[in-house]
matplotlib code that plots the C-alpha trace (Angstrom):
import matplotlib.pyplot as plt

x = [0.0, 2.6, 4.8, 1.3, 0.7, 4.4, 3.9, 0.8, 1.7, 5.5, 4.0, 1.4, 4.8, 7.2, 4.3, 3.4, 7.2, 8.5, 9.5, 7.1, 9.8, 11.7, 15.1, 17.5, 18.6, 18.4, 15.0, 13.9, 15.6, 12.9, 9.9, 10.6, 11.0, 7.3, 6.3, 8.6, 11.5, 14.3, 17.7, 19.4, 17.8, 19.0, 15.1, 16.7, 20.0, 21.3, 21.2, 17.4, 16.1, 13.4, 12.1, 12.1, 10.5, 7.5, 6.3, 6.4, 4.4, 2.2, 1.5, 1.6, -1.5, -3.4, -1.5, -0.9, 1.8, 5.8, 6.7, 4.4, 4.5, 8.0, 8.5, 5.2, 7.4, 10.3, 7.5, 5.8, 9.2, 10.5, 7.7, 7.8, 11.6, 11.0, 7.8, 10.0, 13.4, 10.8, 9.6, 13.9, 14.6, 11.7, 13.9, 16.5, 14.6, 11.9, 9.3, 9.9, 14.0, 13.0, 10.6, 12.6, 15.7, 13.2, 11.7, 15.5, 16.6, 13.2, 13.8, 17.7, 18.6, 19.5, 16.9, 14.2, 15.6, 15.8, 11.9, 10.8, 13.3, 12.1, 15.8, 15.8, 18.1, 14.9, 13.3, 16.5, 16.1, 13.4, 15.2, 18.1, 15.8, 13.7, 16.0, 17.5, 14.1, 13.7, 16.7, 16.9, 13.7, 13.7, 12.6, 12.2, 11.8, 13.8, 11.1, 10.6, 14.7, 14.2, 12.1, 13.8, 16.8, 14.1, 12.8, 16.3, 17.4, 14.4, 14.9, 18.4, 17.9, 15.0, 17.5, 19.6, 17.1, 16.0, 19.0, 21.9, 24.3, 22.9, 22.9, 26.8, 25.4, 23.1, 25.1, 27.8, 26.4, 24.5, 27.7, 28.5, 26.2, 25.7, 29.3, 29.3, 26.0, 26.5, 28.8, 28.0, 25.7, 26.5, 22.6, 21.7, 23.9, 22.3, 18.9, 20.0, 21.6, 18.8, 16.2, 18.7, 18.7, 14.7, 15.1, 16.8, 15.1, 11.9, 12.7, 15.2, 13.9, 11.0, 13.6, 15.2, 12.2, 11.5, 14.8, 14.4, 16.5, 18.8, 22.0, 20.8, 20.2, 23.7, 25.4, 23.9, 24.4, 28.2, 28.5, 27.7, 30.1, 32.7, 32.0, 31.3, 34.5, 36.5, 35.9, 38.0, 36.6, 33.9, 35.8, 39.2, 39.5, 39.2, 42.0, 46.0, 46.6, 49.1, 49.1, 48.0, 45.2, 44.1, 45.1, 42.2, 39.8, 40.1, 39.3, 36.6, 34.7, 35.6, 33.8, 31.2, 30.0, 30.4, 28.1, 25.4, 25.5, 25.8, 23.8, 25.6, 26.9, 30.3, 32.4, 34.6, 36.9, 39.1, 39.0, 41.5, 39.4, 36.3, 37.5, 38.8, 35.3, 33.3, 35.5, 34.0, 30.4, 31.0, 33.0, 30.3, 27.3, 29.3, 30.9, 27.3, 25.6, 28.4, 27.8, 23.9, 21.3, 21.2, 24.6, 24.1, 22.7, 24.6, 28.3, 28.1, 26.0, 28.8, 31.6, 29.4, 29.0, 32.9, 33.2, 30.2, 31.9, 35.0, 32.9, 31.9, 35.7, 36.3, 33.4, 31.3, 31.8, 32.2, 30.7, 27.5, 25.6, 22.1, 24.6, 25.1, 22.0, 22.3, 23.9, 21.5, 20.7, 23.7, 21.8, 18.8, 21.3, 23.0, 20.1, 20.4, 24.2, 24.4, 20.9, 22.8, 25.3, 22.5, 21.2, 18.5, 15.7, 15.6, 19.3, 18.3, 15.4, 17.3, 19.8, 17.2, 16.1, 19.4, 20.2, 17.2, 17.3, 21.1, 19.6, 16.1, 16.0, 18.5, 16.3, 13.6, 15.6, 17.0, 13.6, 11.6, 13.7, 11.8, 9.1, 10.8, 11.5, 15.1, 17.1, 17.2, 13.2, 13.7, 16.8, 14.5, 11.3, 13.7, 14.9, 10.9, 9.8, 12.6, 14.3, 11.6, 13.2, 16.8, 19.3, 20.2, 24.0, 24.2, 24.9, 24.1, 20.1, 19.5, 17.8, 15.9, 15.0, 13.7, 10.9, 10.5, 11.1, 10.1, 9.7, 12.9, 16.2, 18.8, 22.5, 25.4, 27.8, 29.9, 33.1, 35.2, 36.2, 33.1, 30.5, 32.4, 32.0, 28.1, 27.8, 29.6, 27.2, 24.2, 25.4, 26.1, 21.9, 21.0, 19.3, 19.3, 22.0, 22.5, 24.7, 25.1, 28.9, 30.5, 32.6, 31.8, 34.4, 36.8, 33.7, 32.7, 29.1, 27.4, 25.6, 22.0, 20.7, 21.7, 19.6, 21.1, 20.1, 22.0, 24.4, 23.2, 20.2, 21.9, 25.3, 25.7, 22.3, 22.8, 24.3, 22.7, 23.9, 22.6, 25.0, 23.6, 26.2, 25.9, 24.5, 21.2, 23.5, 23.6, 19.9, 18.4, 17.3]
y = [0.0, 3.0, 1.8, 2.3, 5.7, 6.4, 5.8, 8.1, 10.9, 11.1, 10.3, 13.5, 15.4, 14.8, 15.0, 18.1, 19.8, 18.5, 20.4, 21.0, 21.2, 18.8, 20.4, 18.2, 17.5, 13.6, 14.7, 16.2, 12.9, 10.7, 12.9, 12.4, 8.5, 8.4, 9.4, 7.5, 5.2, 5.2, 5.2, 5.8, 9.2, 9.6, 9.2, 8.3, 8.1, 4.4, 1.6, 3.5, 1.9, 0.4, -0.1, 3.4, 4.8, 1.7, 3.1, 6.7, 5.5, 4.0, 7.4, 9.1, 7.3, 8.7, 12.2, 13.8, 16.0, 14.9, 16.6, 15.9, 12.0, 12.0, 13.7, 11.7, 8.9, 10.2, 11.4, 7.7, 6.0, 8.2, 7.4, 3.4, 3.8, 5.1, 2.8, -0.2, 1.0, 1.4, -2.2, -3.0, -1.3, -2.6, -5.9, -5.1, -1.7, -1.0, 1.2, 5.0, 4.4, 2.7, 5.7, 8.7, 6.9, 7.0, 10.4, 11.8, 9.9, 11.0, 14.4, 14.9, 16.6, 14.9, 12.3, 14.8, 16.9, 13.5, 12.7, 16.0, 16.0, 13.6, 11.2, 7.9, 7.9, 7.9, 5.0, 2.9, 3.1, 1.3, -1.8, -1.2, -0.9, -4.0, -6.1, -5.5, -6.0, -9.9, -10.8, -10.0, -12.0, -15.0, -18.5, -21.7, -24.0, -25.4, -23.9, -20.2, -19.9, -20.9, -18.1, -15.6, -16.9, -16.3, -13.2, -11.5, -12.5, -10.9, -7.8, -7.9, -8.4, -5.5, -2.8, -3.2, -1.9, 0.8, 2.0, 0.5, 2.1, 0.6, -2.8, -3.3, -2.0, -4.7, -7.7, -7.2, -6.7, -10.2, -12.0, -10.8, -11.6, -14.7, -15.3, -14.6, -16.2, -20.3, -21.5, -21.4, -24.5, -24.9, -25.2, -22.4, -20.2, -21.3, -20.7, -17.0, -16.4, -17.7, -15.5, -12.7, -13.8, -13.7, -10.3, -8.9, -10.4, -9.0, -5.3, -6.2, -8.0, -5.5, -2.4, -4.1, -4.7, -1.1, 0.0, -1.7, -5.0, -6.8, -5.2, -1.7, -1.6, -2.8, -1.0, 2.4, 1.5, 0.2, 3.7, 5.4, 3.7, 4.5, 8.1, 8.6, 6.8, 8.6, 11.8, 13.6, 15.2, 12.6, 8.8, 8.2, 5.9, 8.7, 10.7, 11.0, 9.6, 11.4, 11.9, 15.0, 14.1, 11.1, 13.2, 16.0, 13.2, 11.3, 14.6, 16.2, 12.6, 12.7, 17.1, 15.4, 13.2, 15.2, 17.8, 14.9, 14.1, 18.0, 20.4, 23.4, 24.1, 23.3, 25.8, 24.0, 27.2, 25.3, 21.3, 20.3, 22.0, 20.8, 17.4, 17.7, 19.0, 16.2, 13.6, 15.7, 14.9, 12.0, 9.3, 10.0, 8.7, 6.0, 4.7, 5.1, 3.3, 0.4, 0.4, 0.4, -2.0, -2.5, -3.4, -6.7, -5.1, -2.1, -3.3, -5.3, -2.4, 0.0, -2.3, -2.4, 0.8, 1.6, -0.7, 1.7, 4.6, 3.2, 2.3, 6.3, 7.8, 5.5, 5.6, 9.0, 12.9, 12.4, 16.1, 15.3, 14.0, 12.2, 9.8, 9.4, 9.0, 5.2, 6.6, 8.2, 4.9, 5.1, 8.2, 6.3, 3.1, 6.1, 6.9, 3.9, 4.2, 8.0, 7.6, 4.3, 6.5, 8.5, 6.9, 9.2, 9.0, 13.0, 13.2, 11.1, 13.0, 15.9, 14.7, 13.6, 17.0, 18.3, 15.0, 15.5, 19.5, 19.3, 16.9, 17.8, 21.7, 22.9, 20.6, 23.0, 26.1, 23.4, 21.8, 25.2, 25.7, 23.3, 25.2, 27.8, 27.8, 25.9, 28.2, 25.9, 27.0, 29.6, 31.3, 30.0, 31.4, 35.1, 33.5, 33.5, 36.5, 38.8, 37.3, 35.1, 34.9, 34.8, 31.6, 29.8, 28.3, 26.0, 23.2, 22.9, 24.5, 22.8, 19.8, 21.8, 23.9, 20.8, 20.3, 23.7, 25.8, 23.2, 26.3, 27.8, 27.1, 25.8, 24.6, 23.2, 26.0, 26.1, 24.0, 23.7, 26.9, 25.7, 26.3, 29.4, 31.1, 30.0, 31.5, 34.9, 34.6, 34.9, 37.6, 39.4, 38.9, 40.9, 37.6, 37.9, 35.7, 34.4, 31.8, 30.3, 31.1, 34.2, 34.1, 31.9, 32.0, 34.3, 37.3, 38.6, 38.4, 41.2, 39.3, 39.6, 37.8, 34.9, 32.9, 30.4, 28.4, 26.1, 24.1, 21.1, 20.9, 19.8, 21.6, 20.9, 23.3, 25.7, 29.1, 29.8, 33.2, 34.6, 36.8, 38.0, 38.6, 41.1, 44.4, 43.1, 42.9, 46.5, 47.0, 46.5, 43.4]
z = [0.0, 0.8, -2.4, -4.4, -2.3, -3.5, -6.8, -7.1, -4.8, -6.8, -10.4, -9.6, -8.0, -11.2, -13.8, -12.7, -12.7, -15.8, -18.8, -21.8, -24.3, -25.9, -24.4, -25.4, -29.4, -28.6, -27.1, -30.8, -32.4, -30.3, -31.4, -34.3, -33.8, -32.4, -35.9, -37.8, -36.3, -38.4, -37.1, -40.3, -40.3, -36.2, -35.4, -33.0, -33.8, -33.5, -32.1, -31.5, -28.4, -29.5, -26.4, -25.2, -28.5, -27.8, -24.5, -25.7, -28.8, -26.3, -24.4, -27.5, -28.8, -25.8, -25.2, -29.1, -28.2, -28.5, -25.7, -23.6, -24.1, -23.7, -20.7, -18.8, -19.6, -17.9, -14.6, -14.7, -15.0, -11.9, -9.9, -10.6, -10.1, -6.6, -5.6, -6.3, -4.5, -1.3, -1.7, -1.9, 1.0, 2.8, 2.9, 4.6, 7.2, 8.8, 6.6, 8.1, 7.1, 3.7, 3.6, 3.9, 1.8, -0.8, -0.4, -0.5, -3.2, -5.7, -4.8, -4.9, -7.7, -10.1, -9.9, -9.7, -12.6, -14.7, -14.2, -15.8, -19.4, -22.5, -22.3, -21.8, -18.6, -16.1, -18.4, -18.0, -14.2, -14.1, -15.5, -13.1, -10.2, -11.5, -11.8, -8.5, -7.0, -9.1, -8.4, -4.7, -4.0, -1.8, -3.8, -2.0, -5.0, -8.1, -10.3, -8.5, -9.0, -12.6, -12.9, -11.1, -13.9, -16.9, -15.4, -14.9, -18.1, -19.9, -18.0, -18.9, -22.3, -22.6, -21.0, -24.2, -26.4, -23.1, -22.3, -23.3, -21.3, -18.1, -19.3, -18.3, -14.7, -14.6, -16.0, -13.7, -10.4, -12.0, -11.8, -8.7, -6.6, -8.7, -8.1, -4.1, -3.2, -4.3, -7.1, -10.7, -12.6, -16.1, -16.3, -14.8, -17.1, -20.4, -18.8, -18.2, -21.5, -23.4, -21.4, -22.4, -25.7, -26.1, -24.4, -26.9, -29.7, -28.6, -29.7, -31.9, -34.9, -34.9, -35.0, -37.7, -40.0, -39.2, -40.6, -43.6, -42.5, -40.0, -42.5, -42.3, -38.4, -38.2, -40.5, -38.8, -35.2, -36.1, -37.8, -35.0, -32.2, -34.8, -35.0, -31.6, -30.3, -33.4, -31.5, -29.8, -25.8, -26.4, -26.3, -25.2, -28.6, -30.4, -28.6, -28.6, -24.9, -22.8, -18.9, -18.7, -20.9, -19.0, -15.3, -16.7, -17.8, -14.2, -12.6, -14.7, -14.0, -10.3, -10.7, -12.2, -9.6, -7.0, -9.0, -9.7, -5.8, -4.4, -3.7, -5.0, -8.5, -8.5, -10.8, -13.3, -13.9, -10.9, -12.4, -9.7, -6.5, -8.1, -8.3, -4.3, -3.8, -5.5, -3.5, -0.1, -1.3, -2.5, -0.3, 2.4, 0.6, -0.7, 3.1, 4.0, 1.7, 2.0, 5.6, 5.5, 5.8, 2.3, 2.1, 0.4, -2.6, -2.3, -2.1, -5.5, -6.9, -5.9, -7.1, -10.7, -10.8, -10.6, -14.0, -15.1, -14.3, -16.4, -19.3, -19.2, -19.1, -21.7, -24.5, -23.2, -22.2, -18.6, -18.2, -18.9, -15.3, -16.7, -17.4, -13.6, -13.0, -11.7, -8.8, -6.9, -5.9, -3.5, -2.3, -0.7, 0.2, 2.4, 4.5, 6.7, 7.4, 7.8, 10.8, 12.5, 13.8, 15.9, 19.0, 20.4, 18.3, 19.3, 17.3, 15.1, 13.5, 14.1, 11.5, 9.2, 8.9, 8.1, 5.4, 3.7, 4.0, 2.1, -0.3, -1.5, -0.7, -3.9, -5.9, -6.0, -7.2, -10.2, -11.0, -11.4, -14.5, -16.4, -16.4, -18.4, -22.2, -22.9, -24.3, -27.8, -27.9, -26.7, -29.7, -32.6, -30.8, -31.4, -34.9, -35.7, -34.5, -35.3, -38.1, -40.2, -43.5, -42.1, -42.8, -39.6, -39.6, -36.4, -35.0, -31.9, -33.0, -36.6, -34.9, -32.6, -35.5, -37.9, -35.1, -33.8, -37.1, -39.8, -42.8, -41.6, -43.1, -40.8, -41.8, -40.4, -40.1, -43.1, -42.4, -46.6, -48.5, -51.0, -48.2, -47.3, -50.3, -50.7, -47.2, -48.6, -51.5, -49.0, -47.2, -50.7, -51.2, -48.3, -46.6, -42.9, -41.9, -38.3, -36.5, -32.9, -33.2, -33.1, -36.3, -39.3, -42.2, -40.5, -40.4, -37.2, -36.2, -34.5, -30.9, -30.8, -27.7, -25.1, -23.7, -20.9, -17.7, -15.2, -16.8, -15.0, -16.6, -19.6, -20.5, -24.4, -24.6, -21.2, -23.4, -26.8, -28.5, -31.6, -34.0, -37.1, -39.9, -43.1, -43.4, -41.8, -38.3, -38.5, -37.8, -34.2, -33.6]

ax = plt.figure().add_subplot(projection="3d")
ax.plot(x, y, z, "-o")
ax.set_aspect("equal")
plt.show()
């Protein structure tokens, strides 16, 4: 009953504060994947998940806006994510402890800020979180462990085509506790693989036949690993390794999750005292959690996590926090350990207070900027009514721009000297000309407007300027 209570009282709580905008350019890629899934157009952009894209059809078909759909999702996902983590805890303390690690988890920051954005890191969680829940539970027969096997391996399998990311997470903390709990049967291995197997074969033959064939689908999604790890600040593949490199890489992940786990904003104009900052926040939660009453789901979750964590410095931008997201489990584990060192129930509520006050109280100030325009929307909202007829050069705004500004023309910004001089060409026209970046074949743009929020929210779209270029930029805008 009070996981069900949970669920409603948070689904109403993160439906009602989530954003109304697709704020994110993957967020634009999955709108346009409700209408038509097609990874070799990035709709959304390989391998696709499949599974993501099915459940926001699903809402879709009831709720005909993109943005909308997406982001209930993301609230509904949140809220299950949280219900079942109670039920978790529930196993291992008593219900006002399992409670209040719950509450403080589903509204930390990150967490909370995660329900309200269309992404599919929230959506992910609840595989994580489900899987931890099946395979924590107690079976006292041959055939209620096969099914536990069947069940994991399903879920396993389904998080692939979720959220791939976290389906490491949830493979290895499978083979460790499988590992630490009995030895390994031959038998019971095959079992698990296959139900694996079928769970990955449920989403993808249909993505497959969607995409036009088993070839295609690979073909993109192989592209698209080798771009992304052929890039430089994004993979470590894709960059020349030296110590200093790999020393600023180390830190800037350490920064990073001590900014998904504080409560402040953590400059990065200082990546060394950020990184000594984020080890502050951070080591508590963790000797906490490791020390709590869930510690026999929490220790192999923490030591799975740190192969996560080295999956991220190696294949993703370690800047970016959703990606953390998995860890705010360790948030709720922490609850337990951090009260056990209080006695007197009067000390110990008084520490409560101050735990969850440190936790959930900079969550509002973050959250209540979803409800304002992301500053994507909010430069081609400007671009159309000030500059209607102009030519948009951008990057970081042409996808937003195919969904938001679908009779506008948006381009990358012009890169070879033959671009260049069709770019000088439009100027010569008198066509209002604008760009995202302040100088576009060695001409200087004149700025316009910024629009920006907390970098936390998502930092590849926090700052967007608009320069206008030509005679036009000599007019007010």
């Amino acid at each position: 009953m009070t996981a069900a209570l949970l669920f409603l009282g948070l689904a109403a709580l993160f439906a009602f504060t989530r954003s109304h905008w697709l704020d994110d350019w993957d967020s634009v890629n999955f709108a346009f994947g409700l209408d038509d899934f097609d990874v070799t157009k990035h709709w959304p952009h390989p391998p696709g998940y499949p599974v993501y894209i099915a459940a926001g059809k699903l809402v879709y078909s009831v709720i005909a806006d993109h943005a909308a759909a997406l982001t209930l999702v993301s609230a509904l996902s949140a809220a299950s994510v949280a219900s079942m983590f109670y039920v978790l805890e529930r196993r291992h303390a008593d219900w006002p402890v399992a409670l209040c690690a719950t509450l403080i988890m589903a509204l930390s920051p990150l967490f909370w800020l995660q329900s309200g954005l269309a992404l599919t890191d929230m959506f992910g969680m609840v595989f994580v979180v489900g899987f931890l829940l099946v395979e924590g539970a107690t079976t006292t027969t041959p055939r209620g462990a096969l099914a536990k096997r069947i069940a994991c391996g399903l879920i396993a399998g389904l998080s692939l085509g979720a959220r791939p990311h976290i389906t490491l997470l949830i493979v290895v903390y499978w083979l460790l506790r499988a590992t630490w709990s009995r030895p390994i049967e031959v038998g019971h291995v095959l079992t698990a693989v296959l139900a694996f197997a079928v769970g990955i074969a449920v989403w993808l033959i249909p993505a497959s036949i969607a995409t036009g064939g088993s070839e295609i689908y690979w073909s993109a999604t192989v592209g698209q690993f080798e771009w992304r790890f052929g890039r430089p600040g994004v993979s470590v593949l894709g960059t020349p390794i030296t110590g200093k490199y790999l020393l600023a890489r180390v830190l800037s992940l350490i920064g990073s999750l001590g900014q998904a786990f504080g409560p402040m904003h953590l400059t990065t104009s200082h990546i060394a005292r950020r990184a000594a900052l984020g080890l502050l926040i951070i080591v508590p939660y963790v000797v906490f959690a490791w020390r709590g009453a869930s510690k026999s789901i929490a220790r192999p979750y923490l030591i799975a996590s740190a192969v996560y964590l080295l999956m991220l410095f190696i294949m993703l931008p370690v800047r970016h926090l959703r990606y953390l997201l998995p860890l705010s489990l360790v948030i709720g584990w922490s609850v337990s350990g951090y009260l056990a060192l209080f006695r007197r129930p009067v000390v110990r509520a008084f520490a409560l207070v101050v735990l969850a006050a440190v936790t959930v109280l900079p969550s509002f100030f973050l959250v209540g900027a979803l409800s304002k325009v992301p500053p994507p929307v909010a430069g081609l909202d400007w671009v159309k009514a000030n500059r209607p007829t102009a030519i948009l050069y951008s990057g970081s705004l042409r996808r937003h721009a195919a969904f938001y500004w679908p009779k506008g023309e948006a381009l990358p910004e012009p890169k070879t000297e033959a671009e260049c001089d069709q770019f000088r060409k439009t100027l010569a026209s008198g066509r209002p000309v604008i760009s995202t970046s302040s100088k576009v074949c060695g001409l200087e743009g004149v700025k316009r407007v910024v629009f920006k929020r907390d970098a936390r929210i998502h930092d590849k779209h926090h700052y967007i300027p608009i320069f206008e270029f030509g005679k036009s930029a000599g007019s007010p805008g």
